[in-house]
N, C-alpha and C positions, 0 to 999 in steps of 0.2 A: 300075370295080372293084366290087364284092361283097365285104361284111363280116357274117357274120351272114345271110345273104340280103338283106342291104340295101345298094344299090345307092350306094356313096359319091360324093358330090359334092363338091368343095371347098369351096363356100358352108356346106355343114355346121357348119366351123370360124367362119369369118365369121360367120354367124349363130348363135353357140351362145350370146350372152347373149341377146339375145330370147327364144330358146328358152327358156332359163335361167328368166327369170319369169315363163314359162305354164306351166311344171311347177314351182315354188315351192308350197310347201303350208304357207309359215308355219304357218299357225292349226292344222295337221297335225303341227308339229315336225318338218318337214319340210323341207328347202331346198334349193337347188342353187346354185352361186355361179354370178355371170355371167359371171365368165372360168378361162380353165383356168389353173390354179397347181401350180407345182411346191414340194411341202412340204420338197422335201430330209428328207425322213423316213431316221430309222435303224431304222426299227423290224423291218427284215428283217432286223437283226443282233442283237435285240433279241429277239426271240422264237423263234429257230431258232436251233440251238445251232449251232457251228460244220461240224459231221458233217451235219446237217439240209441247210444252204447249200449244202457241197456236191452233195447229192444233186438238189435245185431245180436247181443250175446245171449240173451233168450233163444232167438231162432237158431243160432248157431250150437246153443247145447243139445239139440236134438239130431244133430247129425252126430254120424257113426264116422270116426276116420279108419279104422278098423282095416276095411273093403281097399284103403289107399298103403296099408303096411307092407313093409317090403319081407 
């Protein structure tokens, strides 16, 4: 599959902390963490007013994630 024009592999995920500290740019202020984390953020409820949300989740119900399954 194809994301972006890029060609996904599984190992992607597997190797995303390696990757992780060759694009680190501490001394940059810059980082990336080496595993993927879910922040449980609210901050989509937090900055879109409740009218706003709907509107996101209107246009977002027409997309197909399907094409992104592994």
């Amino acid at each position: 599959m194809s994301v972006l024009g890029i060609d996904f592999q599984e190992q992607m995920l597997a190797n995303y902390g390696d990757a992780a500290k060759t694009v680190s740019l501490a001394a940059a202020g810059r980082t990336v963490s080496t595993e993927i984390k879910n922040a449980n953020s609210q901050k989509f409820y937090q900055v879109f007013s409740p009218e706003q949300q709907e509107y996101v989740r209107r246009r977002l119900s027409g997309v197909s994630l399907d094409e992104f399954a592994l």
